[in-house]
Residue, then its C-alpha position, 0 to 999 in steps of 0.5 A: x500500500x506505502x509503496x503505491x501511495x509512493x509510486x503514484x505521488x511520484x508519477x504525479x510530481x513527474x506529471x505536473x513536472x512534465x506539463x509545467x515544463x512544457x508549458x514553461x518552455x513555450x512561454x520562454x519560446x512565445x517571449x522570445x519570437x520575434x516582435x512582430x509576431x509575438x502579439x499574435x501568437x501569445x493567445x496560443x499561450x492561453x489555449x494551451x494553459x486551459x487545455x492542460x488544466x483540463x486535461x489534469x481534470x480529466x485524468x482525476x489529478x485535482x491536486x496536481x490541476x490546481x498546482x498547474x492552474x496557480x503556478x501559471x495563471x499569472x500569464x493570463x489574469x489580466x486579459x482573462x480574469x473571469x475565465x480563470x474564476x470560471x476554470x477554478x470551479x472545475x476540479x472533477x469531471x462532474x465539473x467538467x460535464x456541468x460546466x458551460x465554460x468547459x463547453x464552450x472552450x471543447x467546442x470552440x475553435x481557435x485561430x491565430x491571424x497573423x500580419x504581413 
C-alpha cells in the first residue's frame, strides 16, 4: 500500500513536472519570437494553459490541476480574469460535464491571424 501511495505521488510530481515544463518552455519560446509576431501568437499561450488544466481534470489529478492552474495563471489574469474564476470551479469531471465554460472552450475553435 506505502509503496503505491509512493509510486503514484511520484508519477504525479513527474506529471505536473512534465506539463509545467512544457508549458514553461513555450512561454520562454512565445517571449522570445520575434516582435512582430509575438502579439499574435501569445493567445496560443492561453489555449494551451486551459487545455492542460483540463486535461489534469480529466485524468482525476485535482491536486496536481490546481498546482498547474496557480503556478501559471499569472500569464493570463489580466486579459482573462473571469475565465480563470470560471476554470477554478472545475476540479472533477462532474465539473467538467456541468460546466458551460468547459463547453464552450471543447467546442470552440481557435485561430491565430497573423500580419504581413
Amino acid at each position: 500500500e506505502n509503496e503505491k501511495n509512493i509510486t503514484s505521488n511520484t508519477t504525479g510530481i513527474i506529471l505536473l513536472d512534465a506539463y509545467s515544463e512544457s508549458y514553461r518552455r513555450l512561454q520562454e519560446w512565445l517571449l522570445l519570437t520575434l516582435d512582430q509576431f509575438r502579439e499574435e501568437l501569445w493567445p496560443v499561450s492561453w489555449v494551451v494553459y486551459v487545455h492542460l488544466y483540463l486535461k489534469l481534470v480529466e485524468e482525476d489529478r485535482t491536486a496536481l490541476a490546481v498546482s498547474f492552474r496557480e503556478e501559471h495563471k499569472s500569464y493570463h489574469i489580466y486579459a482573462h480574469e473571469e475565465e480563470i474564476r470560471a476554470l477554478s470551479l472545475v476540479n472533477t469531471n462532474k465539473h467538467m460535464k456541468d460546466s458551460d465554460f468547459v463547453k464552450r472552450i471543447k467546442k470552440s475553435r481557435f485561430e491565430i491571424y497573423l500580419c504581413n
